[in-house]
N, C-alpha and C positions, 0 to 999 in steps of 0.2 A: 504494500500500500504506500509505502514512503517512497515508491519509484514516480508513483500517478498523481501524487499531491504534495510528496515534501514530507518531511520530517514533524513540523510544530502543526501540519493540519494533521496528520497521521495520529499526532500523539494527542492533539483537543478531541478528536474523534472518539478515540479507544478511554481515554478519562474520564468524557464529560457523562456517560451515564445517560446517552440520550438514545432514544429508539429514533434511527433513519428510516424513511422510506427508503424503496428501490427506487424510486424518482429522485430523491436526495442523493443518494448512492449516483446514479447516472448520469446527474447534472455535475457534480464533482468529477464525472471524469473515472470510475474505479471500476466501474463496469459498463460492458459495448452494449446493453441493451434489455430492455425490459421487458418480461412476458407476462400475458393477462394471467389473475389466476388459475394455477393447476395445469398450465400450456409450457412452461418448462420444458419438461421432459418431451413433450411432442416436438418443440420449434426446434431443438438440439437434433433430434432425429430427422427433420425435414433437414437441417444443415448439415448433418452429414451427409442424407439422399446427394443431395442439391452440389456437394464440395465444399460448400462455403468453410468449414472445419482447417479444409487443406489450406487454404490462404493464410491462418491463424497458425495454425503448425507448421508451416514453410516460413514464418515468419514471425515467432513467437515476442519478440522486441518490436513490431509496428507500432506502437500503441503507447511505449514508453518516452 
């Protein structure tokens, strides 16, 4: 996490005792994308159908 935001947001994060959304979470930067409830595990599987997966594992540093 301290690669996607830094050090002193990393550590307000994990201290302050706050419940994030995944919308909080994605606007920050710390994760590529958000699924409607209980669709996780389906949109993963569509990205791996689809390749989308391989772009991310070809190139696991994009994003940093």
């Amino acid at each position: 996490m301290t690669k996607k935001v830094g050090f002193n947001k990393a550590n307000e994060i994990i201290n302050s005792n706050k419940t994030y959304t995944a919308a909080d979470i994605h606007q920050m930067g710390i994760i590529d994308r958000v699924c409607d409830d209980g669709m996780g595990v389906p949109q993963m599987n569509m990205d791996i159908i689809k390749g989308k997966l391989n772009e991310q594992a070809g190139n696991p540093f994009k994003n940093l």
